[in-house]
N, CA, C and O atoms as CSV, one atom per row, in Angstrom:
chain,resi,resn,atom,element,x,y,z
A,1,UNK,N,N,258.744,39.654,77.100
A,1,UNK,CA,C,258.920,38.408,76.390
A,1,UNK,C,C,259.937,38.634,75.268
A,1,UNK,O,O,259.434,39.284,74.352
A,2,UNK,N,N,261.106,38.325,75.078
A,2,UNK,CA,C,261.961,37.526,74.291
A,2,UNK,C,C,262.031,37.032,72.901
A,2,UNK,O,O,261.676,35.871,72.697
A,3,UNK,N,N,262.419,37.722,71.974
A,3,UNK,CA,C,262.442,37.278,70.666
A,3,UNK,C,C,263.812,36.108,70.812
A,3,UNK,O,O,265.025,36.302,70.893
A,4,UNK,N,N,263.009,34.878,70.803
A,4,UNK,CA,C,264.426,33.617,70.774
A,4,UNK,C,C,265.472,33.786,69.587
A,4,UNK,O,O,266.588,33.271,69.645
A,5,UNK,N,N,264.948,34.691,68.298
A,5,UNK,CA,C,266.090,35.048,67.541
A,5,UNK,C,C,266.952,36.035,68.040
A,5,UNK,O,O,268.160,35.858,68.200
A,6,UNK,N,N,266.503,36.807,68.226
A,6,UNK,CA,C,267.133,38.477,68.918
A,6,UNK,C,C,267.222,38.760,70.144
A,6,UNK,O,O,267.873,39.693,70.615
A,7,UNK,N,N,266.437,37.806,70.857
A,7,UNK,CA,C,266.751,38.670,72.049
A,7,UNK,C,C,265.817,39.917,72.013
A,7,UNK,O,O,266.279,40.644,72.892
A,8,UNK,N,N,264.942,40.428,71.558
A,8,UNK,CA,C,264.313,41.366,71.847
A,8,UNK,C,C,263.232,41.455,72.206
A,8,UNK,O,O,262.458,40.884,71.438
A,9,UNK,N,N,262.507,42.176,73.512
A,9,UNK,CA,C,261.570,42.345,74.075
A,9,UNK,C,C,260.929,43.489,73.300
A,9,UNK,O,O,261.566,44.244,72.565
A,10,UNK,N,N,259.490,43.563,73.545
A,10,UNK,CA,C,258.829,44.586,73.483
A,10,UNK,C,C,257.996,45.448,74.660
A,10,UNK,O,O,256.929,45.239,75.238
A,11,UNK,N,N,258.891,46.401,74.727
A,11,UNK,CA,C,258.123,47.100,75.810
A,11,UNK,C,C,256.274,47.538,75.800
A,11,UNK,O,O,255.645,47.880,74.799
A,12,UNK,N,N,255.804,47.416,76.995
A,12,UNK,CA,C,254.280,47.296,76.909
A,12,UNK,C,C,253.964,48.806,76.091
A,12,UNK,O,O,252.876,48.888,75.521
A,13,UNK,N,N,254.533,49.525,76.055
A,13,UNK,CA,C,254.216,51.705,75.797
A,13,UNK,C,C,253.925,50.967,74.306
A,13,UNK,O,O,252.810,51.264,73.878
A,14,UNK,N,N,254.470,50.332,73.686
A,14,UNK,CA,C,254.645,49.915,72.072
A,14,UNK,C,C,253.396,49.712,71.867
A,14,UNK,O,O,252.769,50.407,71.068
A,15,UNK,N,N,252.882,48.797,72.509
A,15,UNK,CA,C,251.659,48.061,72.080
A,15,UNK,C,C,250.353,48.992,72.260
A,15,UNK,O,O,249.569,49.182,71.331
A,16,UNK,N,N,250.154,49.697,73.865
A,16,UNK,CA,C,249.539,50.165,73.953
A,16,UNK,C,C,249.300,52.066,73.017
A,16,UNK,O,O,248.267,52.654,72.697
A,17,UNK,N,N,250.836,52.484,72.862
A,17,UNK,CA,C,250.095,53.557,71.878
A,17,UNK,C,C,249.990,53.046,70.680
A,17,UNK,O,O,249.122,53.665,70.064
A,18,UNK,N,N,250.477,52.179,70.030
A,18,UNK,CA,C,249.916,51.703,68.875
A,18,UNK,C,C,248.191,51.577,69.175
A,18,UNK,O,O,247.439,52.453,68.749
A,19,UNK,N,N,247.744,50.552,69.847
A,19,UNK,CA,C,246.132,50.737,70.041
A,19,UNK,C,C,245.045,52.214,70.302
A,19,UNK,O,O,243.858,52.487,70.123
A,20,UNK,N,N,246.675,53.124,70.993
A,20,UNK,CA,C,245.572,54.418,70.731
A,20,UNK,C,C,245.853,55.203,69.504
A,20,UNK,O,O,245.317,56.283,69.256
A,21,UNK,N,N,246.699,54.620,68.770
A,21,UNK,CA,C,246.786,55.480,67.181
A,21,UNK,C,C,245.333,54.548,66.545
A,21,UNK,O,O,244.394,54.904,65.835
A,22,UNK,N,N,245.717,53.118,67.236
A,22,UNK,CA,C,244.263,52.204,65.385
A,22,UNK,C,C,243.080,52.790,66.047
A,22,UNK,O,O,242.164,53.078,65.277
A,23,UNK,N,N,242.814,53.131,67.826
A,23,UNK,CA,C,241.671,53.247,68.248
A,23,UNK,C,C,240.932,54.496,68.263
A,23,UNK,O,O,239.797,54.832,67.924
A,24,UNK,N,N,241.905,55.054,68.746
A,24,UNK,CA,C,241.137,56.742,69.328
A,24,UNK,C,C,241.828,57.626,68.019
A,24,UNK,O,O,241.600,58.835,67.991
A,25,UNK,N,N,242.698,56.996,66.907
A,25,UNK,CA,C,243.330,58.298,66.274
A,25,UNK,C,C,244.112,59.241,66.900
A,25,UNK,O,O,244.255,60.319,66.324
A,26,UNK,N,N,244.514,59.104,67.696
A,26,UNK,CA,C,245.485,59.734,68.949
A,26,UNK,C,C,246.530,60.466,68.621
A,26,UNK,O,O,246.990,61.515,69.072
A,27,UNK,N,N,246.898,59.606,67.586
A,27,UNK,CA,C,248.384,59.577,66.740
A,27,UNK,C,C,248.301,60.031,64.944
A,27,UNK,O,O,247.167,60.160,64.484
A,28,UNK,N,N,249.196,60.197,64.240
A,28,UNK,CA,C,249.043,60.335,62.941
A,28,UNK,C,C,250.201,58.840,62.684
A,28,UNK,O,O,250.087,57.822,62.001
A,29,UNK,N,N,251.227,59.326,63.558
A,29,UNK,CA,C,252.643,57.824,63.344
A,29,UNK,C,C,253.372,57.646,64.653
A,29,UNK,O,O,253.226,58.304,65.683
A,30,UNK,N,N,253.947,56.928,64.488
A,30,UNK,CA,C,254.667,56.452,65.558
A,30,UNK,C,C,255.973,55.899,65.574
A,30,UNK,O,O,256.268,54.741,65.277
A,31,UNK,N,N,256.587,56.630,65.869
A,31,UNK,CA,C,258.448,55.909,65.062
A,31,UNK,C,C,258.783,54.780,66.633
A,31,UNK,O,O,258.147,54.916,67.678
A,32,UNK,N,N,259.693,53.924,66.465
A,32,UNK,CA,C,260.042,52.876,67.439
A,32,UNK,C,C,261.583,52.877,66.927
A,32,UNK,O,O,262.091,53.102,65.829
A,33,UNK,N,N,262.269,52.416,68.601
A,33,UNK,CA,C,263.409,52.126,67.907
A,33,UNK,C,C,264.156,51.058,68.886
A,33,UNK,O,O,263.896,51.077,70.089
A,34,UNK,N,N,264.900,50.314,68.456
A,34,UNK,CA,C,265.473,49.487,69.425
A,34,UNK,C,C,266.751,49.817,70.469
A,34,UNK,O,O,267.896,50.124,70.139
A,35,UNK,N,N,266.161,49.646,71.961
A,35,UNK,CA,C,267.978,50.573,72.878
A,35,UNK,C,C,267.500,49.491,73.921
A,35,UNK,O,O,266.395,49.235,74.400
A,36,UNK,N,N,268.608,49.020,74.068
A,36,UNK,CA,C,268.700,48.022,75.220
A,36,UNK,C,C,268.352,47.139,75.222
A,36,UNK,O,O,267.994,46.865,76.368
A,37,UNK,N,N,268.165,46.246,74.467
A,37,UNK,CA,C,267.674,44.988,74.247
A,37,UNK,C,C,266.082,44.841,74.222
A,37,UNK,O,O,265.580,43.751,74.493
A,38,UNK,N,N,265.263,45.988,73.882
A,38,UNK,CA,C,264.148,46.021,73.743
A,38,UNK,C,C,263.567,47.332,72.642
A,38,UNK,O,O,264.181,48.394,72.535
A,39,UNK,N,N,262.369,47.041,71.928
A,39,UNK,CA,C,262.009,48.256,71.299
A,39,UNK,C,C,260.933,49.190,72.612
A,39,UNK,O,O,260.300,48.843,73.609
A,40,UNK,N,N,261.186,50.425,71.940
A,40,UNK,CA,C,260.438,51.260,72.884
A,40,UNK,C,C,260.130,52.623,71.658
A,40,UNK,O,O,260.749,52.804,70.610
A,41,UNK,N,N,258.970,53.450,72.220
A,41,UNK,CA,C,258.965,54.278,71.505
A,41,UNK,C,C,259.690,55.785,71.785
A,41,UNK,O,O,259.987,56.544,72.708
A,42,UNK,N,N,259.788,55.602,69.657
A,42,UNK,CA,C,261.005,57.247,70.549
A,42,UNK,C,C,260.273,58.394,69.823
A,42,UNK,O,O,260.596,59.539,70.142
A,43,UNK,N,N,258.964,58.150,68.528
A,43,UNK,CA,C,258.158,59.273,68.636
A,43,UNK,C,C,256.942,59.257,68.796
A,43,UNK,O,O,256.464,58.137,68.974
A,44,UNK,N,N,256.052,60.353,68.800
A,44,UNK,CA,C,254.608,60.351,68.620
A,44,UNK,C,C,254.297,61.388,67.593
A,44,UNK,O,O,254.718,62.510,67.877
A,45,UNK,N,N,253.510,61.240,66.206
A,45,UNK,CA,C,253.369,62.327,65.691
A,45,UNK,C,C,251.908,62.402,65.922
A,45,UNK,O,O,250.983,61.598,66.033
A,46,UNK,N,N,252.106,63.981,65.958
A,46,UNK,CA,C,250.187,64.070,66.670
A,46,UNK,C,C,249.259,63.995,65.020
A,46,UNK,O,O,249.625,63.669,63.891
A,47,UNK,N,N,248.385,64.309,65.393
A,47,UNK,CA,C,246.943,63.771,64.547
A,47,UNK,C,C,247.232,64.506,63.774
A,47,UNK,O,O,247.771,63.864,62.874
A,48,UNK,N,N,247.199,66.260,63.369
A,48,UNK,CA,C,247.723,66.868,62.195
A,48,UNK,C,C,249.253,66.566,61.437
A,48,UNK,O,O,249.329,66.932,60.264
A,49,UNK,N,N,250.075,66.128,61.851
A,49,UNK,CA,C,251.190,66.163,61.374
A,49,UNK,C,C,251.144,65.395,60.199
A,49,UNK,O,O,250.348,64.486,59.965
A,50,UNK,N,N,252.327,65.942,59.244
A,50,UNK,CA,C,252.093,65.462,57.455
A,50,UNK,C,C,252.733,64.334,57.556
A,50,UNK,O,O,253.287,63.948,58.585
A,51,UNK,N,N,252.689,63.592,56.240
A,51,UNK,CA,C,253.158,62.695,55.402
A,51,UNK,C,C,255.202,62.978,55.389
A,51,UNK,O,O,256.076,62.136,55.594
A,52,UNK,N,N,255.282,63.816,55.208
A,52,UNK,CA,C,256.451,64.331,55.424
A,52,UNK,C,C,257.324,64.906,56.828
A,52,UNK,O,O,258.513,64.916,57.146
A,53,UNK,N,N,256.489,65.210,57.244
A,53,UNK,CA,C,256.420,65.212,59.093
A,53,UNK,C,C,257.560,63.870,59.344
A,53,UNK,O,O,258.730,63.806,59.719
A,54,UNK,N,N,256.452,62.807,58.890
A,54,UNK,CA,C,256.324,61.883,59.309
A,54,UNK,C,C,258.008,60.893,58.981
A,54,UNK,O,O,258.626,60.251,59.830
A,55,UNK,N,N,258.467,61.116,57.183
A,55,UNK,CA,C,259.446,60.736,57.021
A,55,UNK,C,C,260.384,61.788,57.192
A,55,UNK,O,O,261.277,61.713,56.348
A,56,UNK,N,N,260.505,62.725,57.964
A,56,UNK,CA,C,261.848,63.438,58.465
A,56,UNK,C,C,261.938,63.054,59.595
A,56,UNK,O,O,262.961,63.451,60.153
A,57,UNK,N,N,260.855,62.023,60.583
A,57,UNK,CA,C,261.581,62.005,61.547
A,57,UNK,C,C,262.171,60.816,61.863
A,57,UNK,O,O,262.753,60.644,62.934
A,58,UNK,N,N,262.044,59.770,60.802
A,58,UNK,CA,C,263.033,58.808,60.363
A,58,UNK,C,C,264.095,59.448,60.466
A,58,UNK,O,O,264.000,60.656,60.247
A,59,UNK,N,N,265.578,58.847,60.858
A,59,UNK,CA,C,267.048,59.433,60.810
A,59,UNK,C,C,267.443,58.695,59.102
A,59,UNK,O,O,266.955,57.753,58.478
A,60,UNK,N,N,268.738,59.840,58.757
A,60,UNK,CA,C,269.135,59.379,58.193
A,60,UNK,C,C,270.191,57.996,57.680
A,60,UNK,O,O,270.394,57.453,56.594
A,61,UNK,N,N,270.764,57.761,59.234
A,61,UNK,CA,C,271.803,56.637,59.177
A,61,UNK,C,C,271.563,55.438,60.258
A,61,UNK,O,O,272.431,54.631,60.591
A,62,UNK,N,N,270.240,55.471,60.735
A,62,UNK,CA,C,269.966,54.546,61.873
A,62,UNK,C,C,268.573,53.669,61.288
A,62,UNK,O,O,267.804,54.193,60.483
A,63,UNK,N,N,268.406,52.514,61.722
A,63,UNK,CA,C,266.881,51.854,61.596
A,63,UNK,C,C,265.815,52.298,62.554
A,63,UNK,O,O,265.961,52.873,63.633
A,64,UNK,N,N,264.836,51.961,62.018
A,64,UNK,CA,C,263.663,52.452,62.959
A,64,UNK,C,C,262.637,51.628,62.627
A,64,UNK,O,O,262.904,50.962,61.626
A,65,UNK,N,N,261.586,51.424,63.078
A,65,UNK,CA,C,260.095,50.800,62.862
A,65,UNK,C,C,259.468,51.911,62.848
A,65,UNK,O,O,260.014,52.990,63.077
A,66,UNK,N,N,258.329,51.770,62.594
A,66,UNK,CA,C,257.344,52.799,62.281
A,66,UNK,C,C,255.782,52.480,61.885
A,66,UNK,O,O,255.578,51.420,61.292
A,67,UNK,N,N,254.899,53.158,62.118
A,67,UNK,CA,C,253.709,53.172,61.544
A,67,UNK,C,C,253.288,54.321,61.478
A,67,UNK,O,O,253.604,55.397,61.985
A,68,UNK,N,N,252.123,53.778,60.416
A,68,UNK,CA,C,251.676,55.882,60.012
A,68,UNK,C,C,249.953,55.744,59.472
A,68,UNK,O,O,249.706,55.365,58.328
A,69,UNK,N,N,249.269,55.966,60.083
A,69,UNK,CA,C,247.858,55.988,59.844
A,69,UNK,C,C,247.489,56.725,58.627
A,69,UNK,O,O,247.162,57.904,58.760
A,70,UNK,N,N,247.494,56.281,57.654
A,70,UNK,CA,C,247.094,57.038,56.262
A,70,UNK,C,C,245.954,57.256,56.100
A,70,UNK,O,O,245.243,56.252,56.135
A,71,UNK,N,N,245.271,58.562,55.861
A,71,UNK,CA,C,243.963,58.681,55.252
A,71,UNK,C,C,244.080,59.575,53.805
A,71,UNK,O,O,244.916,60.374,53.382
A,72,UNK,N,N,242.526,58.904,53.148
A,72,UNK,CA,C,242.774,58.912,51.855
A,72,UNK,C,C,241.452,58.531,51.693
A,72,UNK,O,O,240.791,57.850,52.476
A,73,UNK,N,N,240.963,59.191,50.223
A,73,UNK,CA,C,239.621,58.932,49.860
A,73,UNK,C,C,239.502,58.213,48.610
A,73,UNK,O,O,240.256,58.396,47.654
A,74,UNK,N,N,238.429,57.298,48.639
A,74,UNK,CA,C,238.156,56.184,47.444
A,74,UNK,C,C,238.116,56.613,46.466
A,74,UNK,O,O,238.239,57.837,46.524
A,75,UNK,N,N,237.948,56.076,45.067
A,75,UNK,CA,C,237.402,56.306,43.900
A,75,UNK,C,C,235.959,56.650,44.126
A,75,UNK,O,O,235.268,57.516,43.590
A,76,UNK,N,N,235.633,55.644,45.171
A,76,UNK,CA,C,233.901,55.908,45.096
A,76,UNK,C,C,233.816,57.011,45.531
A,76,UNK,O,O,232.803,57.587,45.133
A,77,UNK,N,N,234.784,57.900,46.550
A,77,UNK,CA,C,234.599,58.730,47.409
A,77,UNK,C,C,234.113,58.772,48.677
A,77,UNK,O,O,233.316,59.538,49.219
A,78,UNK,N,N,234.956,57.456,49.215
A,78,UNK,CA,C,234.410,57.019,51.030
A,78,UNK,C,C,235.772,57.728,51.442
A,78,UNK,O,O,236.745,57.723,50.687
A,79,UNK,N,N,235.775,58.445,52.907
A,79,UNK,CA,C,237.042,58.507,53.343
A,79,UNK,C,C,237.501,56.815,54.087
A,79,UNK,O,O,236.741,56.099,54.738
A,80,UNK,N,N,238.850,56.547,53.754
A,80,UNK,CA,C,239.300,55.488,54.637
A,80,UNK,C,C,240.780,55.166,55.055
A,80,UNK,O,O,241.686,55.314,54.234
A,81,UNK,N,N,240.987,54.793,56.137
A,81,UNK,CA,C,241.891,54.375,56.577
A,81,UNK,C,C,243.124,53.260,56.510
A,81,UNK,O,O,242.751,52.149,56.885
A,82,UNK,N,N,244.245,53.322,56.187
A,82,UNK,CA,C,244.974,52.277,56.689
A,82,UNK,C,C,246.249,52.417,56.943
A,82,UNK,O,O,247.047,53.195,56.420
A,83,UNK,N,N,246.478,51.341,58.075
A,83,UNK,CA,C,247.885,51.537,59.069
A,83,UNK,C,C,249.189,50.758,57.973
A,83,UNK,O,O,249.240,49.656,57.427
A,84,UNK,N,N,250.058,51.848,57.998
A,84,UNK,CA,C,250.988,51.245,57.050
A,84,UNK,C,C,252.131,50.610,57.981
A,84,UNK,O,O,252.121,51.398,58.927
A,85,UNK,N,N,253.189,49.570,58.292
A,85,UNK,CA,C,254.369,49.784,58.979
A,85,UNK,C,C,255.355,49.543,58.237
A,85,UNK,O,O,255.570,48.559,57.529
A,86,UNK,N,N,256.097,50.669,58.445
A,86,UNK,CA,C,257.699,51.063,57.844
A,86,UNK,C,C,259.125,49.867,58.615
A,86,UNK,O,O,259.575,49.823,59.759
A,87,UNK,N,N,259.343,49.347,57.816
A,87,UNK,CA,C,260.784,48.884,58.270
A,87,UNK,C,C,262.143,49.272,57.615
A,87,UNK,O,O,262.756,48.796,56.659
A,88,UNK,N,N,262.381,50.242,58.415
A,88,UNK,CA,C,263.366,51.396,57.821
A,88,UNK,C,C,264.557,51.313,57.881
A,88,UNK,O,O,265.000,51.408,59.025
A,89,UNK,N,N,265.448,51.138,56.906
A,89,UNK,CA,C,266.981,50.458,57.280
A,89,UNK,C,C,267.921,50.927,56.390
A,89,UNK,O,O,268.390,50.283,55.451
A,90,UNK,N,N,268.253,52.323,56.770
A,90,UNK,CA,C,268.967,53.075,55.856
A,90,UNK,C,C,270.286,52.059,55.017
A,90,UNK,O,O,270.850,51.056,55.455
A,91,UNK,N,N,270.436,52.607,53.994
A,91,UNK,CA,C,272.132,52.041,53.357
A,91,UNK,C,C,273.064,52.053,54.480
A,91,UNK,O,O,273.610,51.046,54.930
A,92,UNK,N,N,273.240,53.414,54.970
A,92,UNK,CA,C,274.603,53.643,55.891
A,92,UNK,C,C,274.632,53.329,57.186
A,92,UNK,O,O,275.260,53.927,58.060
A,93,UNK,N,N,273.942,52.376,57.309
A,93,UNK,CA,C,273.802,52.229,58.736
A,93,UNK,C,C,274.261,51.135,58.976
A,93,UNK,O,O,274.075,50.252,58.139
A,94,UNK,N,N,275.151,50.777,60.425
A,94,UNK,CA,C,276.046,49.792,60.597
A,94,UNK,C,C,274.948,48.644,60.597
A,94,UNK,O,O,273.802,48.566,61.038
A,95,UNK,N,N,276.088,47.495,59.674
A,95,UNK,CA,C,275.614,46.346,59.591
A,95,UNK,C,C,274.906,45.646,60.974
A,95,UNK,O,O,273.743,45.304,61.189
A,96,UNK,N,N,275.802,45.604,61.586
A,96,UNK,CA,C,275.030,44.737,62.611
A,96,UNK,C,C,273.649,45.625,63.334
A,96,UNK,O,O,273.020,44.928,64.130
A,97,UNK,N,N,273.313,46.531,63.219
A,97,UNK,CA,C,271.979,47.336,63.852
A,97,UNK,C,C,270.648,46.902,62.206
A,97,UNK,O,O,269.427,46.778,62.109
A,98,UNK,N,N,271.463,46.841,61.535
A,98,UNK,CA,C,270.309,46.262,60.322
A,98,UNK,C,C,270.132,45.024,60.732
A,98,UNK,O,O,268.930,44.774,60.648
A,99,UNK,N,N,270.805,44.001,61.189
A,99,UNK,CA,C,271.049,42.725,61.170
A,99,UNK,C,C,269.834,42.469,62.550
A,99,UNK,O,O,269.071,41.510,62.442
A,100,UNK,N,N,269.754,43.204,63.556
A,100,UNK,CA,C,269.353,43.353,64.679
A,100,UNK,C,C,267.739,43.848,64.353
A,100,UNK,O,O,266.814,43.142,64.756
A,101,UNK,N,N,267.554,44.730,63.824
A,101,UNK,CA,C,265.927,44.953,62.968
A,101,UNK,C,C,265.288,43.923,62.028
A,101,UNK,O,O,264.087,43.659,62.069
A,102,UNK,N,N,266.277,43.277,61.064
A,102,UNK,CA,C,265.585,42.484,60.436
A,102,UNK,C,C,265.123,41.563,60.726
A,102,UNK,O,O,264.037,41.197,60.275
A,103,UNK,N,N,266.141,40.600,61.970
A,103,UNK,CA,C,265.795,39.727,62.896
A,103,UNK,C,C,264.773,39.591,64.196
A,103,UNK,O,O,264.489,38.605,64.877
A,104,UNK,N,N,264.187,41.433,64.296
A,104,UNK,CA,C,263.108,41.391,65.384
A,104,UNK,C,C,261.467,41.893,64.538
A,104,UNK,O,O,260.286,41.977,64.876
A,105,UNK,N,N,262.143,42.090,63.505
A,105,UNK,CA,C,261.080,42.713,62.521
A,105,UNK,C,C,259.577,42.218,62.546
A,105,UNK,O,O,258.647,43.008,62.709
A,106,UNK,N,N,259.343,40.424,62.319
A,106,UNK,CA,C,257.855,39.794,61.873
A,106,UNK,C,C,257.709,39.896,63.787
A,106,UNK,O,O,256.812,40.652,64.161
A,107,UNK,N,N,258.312,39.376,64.617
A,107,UNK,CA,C,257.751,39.345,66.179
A,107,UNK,C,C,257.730,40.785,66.351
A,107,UNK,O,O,256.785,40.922,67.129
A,108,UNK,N,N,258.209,42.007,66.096
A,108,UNK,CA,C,257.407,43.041,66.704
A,108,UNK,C,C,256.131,43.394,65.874
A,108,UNK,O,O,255.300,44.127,66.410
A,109,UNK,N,N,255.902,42.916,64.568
A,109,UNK,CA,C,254.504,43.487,63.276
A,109,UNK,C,C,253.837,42.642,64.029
A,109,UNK,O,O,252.693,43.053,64.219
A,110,UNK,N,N,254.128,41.329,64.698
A,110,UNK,CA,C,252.937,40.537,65.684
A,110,UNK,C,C,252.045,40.822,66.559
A,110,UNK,O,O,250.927,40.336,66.732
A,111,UNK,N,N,252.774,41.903,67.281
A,111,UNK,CA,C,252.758,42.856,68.798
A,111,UNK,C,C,251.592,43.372,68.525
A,111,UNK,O,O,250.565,43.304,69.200
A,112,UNK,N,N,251.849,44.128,67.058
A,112,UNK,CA,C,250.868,45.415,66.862
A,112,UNK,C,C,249.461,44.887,65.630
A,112,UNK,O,O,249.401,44.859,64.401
A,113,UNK,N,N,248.599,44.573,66.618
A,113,UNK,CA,C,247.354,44.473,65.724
A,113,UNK,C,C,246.591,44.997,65.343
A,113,UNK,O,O,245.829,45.708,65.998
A,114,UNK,N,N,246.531,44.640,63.107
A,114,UNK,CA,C,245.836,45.933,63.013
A,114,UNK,C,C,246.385,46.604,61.848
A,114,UNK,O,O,245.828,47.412,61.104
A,115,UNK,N,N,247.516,46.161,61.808
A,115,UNK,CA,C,248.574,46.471,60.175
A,115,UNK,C,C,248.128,46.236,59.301
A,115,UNK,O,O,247.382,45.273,59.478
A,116,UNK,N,N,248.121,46.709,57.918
A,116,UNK,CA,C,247.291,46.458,56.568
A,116,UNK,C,C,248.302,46.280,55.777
A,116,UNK,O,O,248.166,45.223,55.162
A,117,UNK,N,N,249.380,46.907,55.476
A,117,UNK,CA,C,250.458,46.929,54.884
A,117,UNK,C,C,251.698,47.631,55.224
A,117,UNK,O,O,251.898,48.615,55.937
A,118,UNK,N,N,252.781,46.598,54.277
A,118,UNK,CA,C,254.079,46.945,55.267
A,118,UNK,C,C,254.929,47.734,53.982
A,118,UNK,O,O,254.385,48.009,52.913
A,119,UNK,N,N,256.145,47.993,54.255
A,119,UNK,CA,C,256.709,49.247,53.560
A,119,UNK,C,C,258.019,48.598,53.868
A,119,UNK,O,O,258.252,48.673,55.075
A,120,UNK,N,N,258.973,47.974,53.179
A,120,UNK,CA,C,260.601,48.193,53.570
A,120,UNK,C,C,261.344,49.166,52.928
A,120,UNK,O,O,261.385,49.062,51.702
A,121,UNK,N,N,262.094,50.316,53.566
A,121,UNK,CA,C,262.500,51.108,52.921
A,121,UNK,C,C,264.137,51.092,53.471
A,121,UNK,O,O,264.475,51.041,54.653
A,122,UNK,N,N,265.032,51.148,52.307
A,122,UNK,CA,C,266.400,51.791,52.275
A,122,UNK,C,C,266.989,53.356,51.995
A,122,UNK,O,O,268.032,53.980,52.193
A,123,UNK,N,N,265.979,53.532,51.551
A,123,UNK,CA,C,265.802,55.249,51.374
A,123,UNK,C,C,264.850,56.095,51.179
A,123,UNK,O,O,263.889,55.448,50.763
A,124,UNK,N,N,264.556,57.345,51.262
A,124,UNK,CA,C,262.615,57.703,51.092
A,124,UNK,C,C,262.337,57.482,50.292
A,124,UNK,O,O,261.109,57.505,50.203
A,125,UNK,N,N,263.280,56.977,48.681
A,125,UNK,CA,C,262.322,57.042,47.722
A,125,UNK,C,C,261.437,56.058,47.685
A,125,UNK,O,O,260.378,56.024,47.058
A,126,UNK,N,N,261.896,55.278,48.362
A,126,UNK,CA,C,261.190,53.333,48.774
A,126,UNK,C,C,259.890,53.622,49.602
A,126,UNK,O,O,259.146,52.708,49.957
A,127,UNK,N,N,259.695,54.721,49.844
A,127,UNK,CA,C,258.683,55.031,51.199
A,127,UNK,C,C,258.044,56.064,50.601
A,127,UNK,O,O,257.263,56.544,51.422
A,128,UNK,N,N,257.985,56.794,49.288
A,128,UNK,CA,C,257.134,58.204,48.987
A,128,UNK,C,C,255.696,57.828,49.327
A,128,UNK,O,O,255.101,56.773,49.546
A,129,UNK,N,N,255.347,59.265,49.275
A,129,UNK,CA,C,253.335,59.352,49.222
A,129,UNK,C,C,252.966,58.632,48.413
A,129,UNK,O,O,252.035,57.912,48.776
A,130,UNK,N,N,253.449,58.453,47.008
A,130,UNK,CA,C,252.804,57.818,45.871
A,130,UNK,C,C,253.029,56.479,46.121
A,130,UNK,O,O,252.188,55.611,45.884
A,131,UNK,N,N,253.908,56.309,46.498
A,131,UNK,CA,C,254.152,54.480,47.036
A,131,UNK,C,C,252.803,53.815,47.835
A,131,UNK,O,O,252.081,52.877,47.497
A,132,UNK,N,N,252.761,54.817,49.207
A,132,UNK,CA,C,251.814,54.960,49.927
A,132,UNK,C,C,250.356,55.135,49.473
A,132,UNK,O,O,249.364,54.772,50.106
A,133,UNK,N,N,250.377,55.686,48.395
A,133,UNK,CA,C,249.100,55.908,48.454
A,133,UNK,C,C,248.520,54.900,46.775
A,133,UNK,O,O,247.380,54.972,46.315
A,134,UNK,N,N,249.627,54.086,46.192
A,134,UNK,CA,C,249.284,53.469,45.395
A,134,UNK,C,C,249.171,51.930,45.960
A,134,UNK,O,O,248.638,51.091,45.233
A,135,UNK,N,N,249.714,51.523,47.366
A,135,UNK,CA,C,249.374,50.138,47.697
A,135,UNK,C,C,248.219,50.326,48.739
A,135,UNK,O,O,247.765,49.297,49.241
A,136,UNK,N,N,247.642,51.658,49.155
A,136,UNK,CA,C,246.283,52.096,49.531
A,136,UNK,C,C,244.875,51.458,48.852
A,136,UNK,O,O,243.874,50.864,49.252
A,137,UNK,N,N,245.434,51.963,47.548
A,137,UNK,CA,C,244.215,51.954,46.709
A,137,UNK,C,C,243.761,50.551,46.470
A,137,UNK,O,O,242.758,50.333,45.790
């Protein structure tokens, strides 16, 4: 199905490992990226992999989507969960491939149910742990 702005489909792999990162924990993140007139996924980070893992495998000059299962413990001291998604759109990256993410951006966060909070980042500092872990709390 067809984003009538973009033109962009979402391939079914999207949806379904997203449900085994919110379901089974399968995943720690999941980078996406758009090739061919559709998003598809281009990583899987497994269940141990870090916080930092996670933003190196963002590129430096290309967009990407992303999600990243954060865990983190309360004030009260409950452990808990939440799915962050990254819309990642470096400075140096050709205009029209930003132009092409921003425009498929809210119809693919649709796809994936289950998001708590979203993240736009132009560079990591827009995306640190403390970012992360202060719109957690």
């Amino acid at each position: 199905m067809a984003n009538a702005a973009s033109g962009m489909a979402v391939e079914d792999d999207c949806k379904l490992r997203f449900l085994e990162l919110k379901a089974k924990r399968s995943y720690r993140f999941i980078v996406f990226k758009i090739e061919q007139q559709q998003v598809v996924v281009e990583k899987l980070g497994e269940p141990n992999e870090s916080y930092e893992d996670f933003a190196a495998s963002l590129p430096a000059n290309e967009c990407r989507y992303a999600v990243y299962d954060y865990d983190f413990t309360t004030t009260e001291n409950f452990q808990r969960s939440k799915i962050f998604f990254v819309a990642w759109s470096p400075d140096i990256a050709k205009v029209r491939h930003k132009m092409v993410y921003a425009s498929s951006k809210d119809r693919f966060k649709r796809e994936l149910d289950g998001i708590q909070f979203e993240l736009q980042a132009t560079d990591p500092s827009e995306m640190s742990l403390d970012i992360v872990k202060g719109r957690a709390n």
